[in-house]
VOGU-3710 file (C-alpha; in Angstrom, 3 decimals, decimal comma):
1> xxxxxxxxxx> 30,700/-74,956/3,016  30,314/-71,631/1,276  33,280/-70,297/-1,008  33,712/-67,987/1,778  34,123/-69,537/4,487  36,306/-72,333/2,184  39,036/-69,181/1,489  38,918/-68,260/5,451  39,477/-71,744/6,254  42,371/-72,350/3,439
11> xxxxxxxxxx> 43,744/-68,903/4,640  43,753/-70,601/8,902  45,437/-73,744/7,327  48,257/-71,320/5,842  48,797/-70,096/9,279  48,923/-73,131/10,774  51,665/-73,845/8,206  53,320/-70,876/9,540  53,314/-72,434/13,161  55,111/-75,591/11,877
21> xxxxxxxxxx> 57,641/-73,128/9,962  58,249/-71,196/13,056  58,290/-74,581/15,414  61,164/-75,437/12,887  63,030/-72,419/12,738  63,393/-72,039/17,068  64,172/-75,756/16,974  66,895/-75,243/14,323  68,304/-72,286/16,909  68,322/-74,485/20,000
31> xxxxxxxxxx> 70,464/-77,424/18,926  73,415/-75,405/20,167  72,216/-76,149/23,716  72,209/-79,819/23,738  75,799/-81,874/23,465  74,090/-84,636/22,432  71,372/-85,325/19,397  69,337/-87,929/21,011  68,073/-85,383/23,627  67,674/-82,682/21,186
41> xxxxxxxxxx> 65,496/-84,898/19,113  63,329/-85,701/22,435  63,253/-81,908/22,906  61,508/-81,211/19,794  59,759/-84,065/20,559  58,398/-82,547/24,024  57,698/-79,428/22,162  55,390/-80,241/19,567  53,398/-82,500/21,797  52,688/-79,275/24,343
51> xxxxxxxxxx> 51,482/-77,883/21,358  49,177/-81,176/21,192  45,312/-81,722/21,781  46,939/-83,523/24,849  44,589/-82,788/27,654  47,136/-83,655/30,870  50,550/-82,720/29,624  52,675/-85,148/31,967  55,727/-87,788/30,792  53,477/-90,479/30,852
61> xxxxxxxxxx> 50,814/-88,519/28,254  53,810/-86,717/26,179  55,433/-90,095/25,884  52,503/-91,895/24,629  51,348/-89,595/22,360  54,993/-88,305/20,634  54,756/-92,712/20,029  57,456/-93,578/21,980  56,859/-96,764/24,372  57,784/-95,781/27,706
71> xxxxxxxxxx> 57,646/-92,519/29,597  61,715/-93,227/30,013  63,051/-90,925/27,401  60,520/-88,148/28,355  61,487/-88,133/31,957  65,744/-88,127/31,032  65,066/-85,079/29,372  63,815/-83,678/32,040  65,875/-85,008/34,933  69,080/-86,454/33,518
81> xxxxxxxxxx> 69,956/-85,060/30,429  73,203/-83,054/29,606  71,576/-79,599/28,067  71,723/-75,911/28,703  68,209/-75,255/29,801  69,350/-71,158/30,357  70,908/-71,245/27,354  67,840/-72,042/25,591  66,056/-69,810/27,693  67,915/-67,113/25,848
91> xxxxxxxxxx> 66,948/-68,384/22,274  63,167/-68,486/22,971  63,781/-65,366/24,256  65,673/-64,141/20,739  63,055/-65,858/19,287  60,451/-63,733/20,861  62,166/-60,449/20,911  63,089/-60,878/16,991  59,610/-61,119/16,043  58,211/-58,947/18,045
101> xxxxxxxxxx> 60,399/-55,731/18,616  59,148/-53,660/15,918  55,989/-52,642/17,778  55,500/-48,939/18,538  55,653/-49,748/22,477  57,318/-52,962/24,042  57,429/-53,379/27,845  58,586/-56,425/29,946  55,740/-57,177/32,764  56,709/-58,688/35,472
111> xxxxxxxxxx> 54,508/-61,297/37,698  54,734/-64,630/39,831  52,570/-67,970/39,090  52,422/-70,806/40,633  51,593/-74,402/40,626  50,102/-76,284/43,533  51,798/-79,149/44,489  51,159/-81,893/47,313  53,629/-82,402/50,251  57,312/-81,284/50,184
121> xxxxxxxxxx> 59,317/-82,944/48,172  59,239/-80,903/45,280  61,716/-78,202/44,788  60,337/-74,301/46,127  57,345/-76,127/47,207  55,841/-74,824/50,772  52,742/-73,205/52,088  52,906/-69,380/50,600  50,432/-67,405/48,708  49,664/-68,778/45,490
131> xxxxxxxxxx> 48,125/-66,305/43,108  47,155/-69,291/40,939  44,669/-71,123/43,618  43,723/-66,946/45,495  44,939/-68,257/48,875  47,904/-69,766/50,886  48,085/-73,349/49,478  51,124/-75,607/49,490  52,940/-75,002/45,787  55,541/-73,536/43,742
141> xxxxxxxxxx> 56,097/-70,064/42,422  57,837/-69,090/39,464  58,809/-65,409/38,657  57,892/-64,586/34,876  58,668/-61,892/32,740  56,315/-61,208/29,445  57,473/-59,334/26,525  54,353/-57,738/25,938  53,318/-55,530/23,066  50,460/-53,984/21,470
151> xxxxxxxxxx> 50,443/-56,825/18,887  51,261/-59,988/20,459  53,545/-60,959/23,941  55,215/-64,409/25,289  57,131/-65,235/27,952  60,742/-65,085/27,885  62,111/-65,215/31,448  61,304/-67,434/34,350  63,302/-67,977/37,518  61,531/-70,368/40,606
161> xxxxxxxxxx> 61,522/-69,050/44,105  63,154/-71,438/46,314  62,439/-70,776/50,042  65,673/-70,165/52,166  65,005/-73,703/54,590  65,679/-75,343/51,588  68,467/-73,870/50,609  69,894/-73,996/53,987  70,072/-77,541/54,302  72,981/-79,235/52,207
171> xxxxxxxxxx> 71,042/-82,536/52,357  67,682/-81,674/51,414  69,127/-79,367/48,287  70,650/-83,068/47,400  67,375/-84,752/47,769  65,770/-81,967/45,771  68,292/-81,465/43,103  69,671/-78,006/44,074  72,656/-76,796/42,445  75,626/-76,099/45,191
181> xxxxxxxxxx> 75,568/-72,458/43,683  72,428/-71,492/43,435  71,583/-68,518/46,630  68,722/-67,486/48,621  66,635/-64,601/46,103  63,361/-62,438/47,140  61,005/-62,243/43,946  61,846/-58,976/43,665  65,565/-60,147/42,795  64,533/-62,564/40,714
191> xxxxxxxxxx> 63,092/-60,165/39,129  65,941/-58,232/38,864  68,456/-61,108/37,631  65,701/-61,685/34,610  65,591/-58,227/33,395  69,936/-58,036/33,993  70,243/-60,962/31,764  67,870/-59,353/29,120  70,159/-55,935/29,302  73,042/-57,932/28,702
201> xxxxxxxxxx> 71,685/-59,685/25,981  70,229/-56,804/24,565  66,459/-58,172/24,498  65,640/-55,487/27,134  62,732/-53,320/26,523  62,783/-49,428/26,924  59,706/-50,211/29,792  59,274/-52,290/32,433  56,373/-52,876/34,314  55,072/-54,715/37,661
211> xxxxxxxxxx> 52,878/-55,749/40,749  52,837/-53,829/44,156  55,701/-56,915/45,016  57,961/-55,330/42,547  57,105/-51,583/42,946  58,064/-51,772/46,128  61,366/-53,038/45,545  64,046/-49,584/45,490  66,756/-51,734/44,527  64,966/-53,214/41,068
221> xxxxxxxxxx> 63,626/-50,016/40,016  67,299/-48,255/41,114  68,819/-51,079/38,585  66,178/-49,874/36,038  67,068/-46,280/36,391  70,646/-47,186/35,773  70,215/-49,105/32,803  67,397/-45,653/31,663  64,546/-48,184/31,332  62,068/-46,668/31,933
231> xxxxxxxxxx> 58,832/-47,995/33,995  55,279/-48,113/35,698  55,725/-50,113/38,683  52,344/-50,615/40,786  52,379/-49,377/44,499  49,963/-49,821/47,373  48,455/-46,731/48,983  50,759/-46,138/51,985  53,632/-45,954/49,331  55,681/-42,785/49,978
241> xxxxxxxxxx> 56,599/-40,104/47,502  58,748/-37,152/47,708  56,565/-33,445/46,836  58,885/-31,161/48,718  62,359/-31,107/49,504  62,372/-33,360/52,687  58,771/-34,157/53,027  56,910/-37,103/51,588  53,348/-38,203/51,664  51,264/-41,406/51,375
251> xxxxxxxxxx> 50,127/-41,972/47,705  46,227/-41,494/48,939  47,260/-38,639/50,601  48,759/-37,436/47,728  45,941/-37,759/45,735  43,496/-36,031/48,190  45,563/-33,066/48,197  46,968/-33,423/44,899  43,919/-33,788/42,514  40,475/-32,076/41,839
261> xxxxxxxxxx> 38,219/-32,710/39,137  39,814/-31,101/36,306  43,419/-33,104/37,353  41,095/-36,667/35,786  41,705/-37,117/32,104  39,362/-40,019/30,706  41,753/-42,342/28,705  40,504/-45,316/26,592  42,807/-48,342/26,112  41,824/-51,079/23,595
271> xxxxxxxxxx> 41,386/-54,642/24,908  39,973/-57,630/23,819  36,558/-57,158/24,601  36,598/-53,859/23,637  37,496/-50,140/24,967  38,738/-50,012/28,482  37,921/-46,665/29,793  39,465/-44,770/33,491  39,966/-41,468/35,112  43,872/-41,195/35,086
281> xxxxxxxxxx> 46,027/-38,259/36,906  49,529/-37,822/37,751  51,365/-36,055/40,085  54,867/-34,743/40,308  57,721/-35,492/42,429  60,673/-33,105/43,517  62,336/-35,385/41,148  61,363/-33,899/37,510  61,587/-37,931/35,723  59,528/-39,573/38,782
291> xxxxxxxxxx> 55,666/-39,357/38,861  52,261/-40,761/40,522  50,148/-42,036/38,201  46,705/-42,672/39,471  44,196/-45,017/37,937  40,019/-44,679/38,881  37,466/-46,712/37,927  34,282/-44,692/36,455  32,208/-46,776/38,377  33,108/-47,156/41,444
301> xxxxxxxxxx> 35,534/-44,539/42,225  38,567/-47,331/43,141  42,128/-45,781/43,229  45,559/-48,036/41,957  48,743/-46,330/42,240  51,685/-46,689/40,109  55,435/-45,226/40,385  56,713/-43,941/37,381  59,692/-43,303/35,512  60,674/-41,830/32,525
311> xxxxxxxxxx> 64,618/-41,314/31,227  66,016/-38,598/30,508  66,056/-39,116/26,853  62,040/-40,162/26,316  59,295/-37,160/26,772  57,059/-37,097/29,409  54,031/-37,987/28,265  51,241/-39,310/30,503  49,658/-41,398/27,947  52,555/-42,761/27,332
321> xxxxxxxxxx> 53,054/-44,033/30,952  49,367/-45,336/30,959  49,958/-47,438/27,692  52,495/-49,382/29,610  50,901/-49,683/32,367  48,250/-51,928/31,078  50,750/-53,227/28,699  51,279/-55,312/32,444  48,151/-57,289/31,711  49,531/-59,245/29,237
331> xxxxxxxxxx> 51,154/-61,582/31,341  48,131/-62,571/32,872  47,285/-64,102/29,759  50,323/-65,459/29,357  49,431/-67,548/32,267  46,011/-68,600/31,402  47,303/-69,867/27,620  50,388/-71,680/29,096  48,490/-73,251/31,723  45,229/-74,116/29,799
341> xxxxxxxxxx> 46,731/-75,364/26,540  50,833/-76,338/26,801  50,543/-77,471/30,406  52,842/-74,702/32,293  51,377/-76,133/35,128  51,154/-79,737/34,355  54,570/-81,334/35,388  54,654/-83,849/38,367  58,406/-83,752/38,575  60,079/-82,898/41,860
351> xxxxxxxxxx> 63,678/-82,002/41,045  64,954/-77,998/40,559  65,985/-78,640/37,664  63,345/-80,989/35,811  60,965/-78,473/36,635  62,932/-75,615/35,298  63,597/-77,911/31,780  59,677/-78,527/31,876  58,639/-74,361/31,855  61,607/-73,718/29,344
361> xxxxxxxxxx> 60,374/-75,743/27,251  57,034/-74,440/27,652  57,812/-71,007/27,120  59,206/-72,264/23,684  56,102/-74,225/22,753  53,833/-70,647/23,794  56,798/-68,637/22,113  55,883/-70,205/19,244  52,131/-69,894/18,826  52,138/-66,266/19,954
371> xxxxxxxxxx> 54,757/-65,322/17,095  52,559/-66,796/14,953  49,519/-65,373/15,976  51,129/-61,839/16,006  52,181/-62,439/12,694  48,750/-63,357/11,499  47,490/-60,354/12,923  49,384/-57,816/10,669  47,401/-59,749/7,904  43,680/-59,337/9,440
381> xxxxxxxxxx> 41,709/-56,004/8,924  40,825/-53,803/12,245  38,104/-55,215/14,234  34,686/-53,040/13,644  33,644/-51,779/17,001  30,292/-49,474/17,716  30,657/-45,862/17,838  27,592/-45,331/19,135  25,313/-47,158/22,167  22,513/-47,655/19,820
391> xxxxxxxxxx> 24,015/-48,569/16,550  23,154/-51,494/15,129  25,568/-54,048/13,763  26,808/-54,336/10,261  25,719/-57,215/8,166  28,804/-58,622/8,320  31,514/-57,969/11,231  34,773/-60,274/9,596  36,858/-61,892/11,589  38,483/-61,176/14,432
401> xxxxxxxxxx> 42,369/-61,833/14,191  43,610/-65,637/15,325  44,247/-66,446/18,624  47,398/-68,085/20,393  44,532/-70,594/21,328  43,534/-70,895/17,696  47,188/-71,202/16,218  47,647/-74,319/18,615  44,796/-75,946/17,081  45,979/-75,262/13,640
411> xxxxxxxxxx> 49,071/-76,692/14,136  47,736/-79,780/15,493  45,446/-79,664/12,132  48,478/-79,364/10,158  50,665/-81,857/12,381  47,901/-84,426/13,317  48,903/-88,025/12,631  47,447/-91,364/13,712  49,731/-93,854/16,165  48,553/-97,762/15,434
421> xxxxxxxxxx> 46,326/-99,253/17,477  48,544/-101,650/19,089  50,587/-98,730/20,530  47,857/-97,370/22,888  47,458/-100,823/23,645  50,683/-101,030/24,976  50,547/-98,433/27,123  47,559/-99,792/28,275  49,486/-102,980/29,584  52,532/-100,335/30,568
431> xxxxxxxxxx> 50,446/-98,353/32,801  48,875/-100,965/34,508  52,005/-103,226/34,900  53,305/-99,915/37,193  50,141/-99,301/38,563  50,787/-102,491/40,057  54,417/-102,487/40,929  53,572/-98,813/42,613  50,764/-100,148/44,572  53,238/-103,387/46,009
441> xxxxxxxxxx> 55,848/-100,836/46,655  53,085/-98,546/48,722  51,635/-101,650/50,720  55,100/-102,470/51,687  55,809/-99,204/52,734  52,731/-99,270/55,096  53,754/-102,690/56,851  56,981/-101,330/57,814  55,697/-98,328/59,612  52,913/-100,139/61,063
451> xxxx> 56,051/-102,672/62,619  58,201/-99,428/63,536  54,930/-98,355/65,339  55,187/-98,538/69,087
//
């Protein structure tokens, strides 16, 4: 290895440091919620082994790989444990929003995923669209809010739609592990209790943004206009907006009356891969804070509408209401990194609350990583991007700042510790001792329905 790439890989190692640092400092913040230490300790425990190489992150795989000898203690977390899993909602959230709230725009984006799931005993599962699989499938879906910034975004609310049959029936809310109190809410509401808890918390960004399911929704973005947050909520194109007193129009309408050539300004928003560039306009409303903002593609001429709304005390700027509207995309990646490396998606519990405790807890674990990452960031030079179509690259291009992906797999470098032999051997013997138990159980089950047969 050359001296260079020894200092690039001592300097990764000092960020992975920093992941174990900031693992220690949210765990430090979250022993308020748990009466007891035992499941505290598990918690931590559950934490740092989402954060694992792991590849199925169940209570069977957790267990066995935190060293502990059955999936028992795992699964009591989860299911039977006395801890405040909104409370420590809140302090990932804190967590999040102290790191990250010094960043010239911040803006919570709002957005469903889900988790398919087989049958009906798990709690909010039924056959609904699942943006996860791109089709009606039988799951769960959980309403998310990212705090998303220009340098680095987590998750830091998440509420699980429960479907009202469900909630209607006193003995299947039993079965599933319903709380008595818990009421019938659209997405959109969700939605709506997320963001109220952040305004009375005070972790509320001065933006919000959203899908077509929450532009749509008057009585969110009315809540939003009370509390002047301002936002860039997505709409389809039979959404109707006020241009006269008493007369509104279809948002493609609008923009077929509304817009010529010289209305298009070409914006370019950094991404990932580079400079995203559209034909933006906007168009005004009777109401001098609302707006249509119009997004085209160069290429193929495709129209998105968003609804916009900008308080009173902010000036109207239509960059700035572009900035945050693809300050939405964020939580898309939210999704792919909590599902493809802390398991978001991996839990096979059934019960409303388990399944709650299990995304807390990985919102914590991401929380983490993408805290550190952002940090990292402020350390690494600007990326060097072409100016030109034909210029060549330079010699050499650096480094391009760490990923959440690539924090995870420091901290397992800087965390990484061998269990004795005879412990996988156990489990071994554990798993197939149930295996077999299951299996007699299952074979019993199918001679007493064959009897109750006619």
């Amino acid at each position: 290895m050359s001296q260079e790439n020894s200092e690039a890989a001592a300097a990764a190692m000092v960020e992975g440091e920093l992941a174990v640092s900031n693992l220690a400092v949210l765990q430090g913040r979250l022993r308020s919620c748990f009466a007891r230490r035992e499941p505290f300790a598990q918690a931590g425990k559950y934490v740092a082994e989402l954060m694992s190489d792991v590849p199925r992150k169940n209570g069977w795989s957790l267990a066995e790989h935190a060293g502990d000898a059955a999936p028992d203690r795992m699964q009591r977390l989860l299911n039977h444990a006395v801890w405040d899993h909104d409370a420590t909602q809140r302090v990932v959230r804190g967590f999040v929003v102290e790191q990250l709230r010094d960043q010239p725009l911040v803006v919570a984006a709002l957005d469903e995923s889900g988790q398919e799931k087989s049958g009906e005993a798990t709690a909010g599962a039924q056959r609904q669209y699942m943006g996860c699989a791109g089709r009606i499938a039988n799951g769960v879906n959980t309403v998310y809010c990212a705090y998303a910034t220009p340098g680095g975004h987590a998750l830091v609310g998440a509420r699980i739609y429960v479907p009202h049959d469900q909630l209607d029936d006193p003995e299947r809310r039993a079965v599933l592990g319903i709380d008595g109190g818990l009421e019938f809410r659209t997405k959109p509401q969700l939605a709506h209790d997320i963001l109220a808890d952040m305004v009375t918390d005070g972790s509320m960004p001065p933006w919000a943004a959203g899908d077509e399911v929450y532009g749509r929704a008057s009585e969110l973005r009315e809540f939003l206009e009370d509390n002047e947050i301002g936002y860039v909520m997505r709409v389809g194109c039979a959404f109707h907006a006020e241009v006269a007193p008493g007369i509104k129009l279809r948002a493609d309408e609008l923009v077929a009356r509304h817009t010529v050539p010289e209305s298009w300004q070409i914006c370019s928003v950094t991404g990932f891969k580079g400079e995203r560039r559209y034909g933006w306009a906007w168009i005004s409303t009777t109401s001098p804070r609302h707006f249509l903002l119009v997004r085209k593609h160069l290429q193929t001429g495709e129209l998105a509408y968003h609804y916009c709304y900008i308080p009173p005390t902010r000036p109207i700027q239509m960059m700035t209401l572009v900035r945050v509207a693809c300050l939405r995309w964020p939580v898309e990646e939210d999704f792919e990194f909590g599902k493809d490396h802390f398991g978001l998606d991996h839990s096979q519990v059934r019960l409303y609350t388990a399944l709650l405790r299990h995304i807390v807890l990985t919102m914590a674990a991401l929380a983490v990583c993408a805290v550190t990452a952002a940090q990292a960031k402020t350390r690494t030079p600007a990326p060097i991007l072409p100016t030109t179509p034909d210029e060549q690259p330079p010699e050499d291009l650096g480094l391009i700042a760490l990923t959440v992906a690539e924090i995870k797999r420091l901290f397992m470098l800087a965390t990484r510790r061998l269990l004795p032999e005879t412990h996988h051997l156990h489990w071994v013997w554990w798993r197939r001792r149930h295996q077999t138990r299951a299996r007699w159980y299952h074979h019993r089950t199918r001679l007493r329905r064959q009897l109750d047969t006619p």
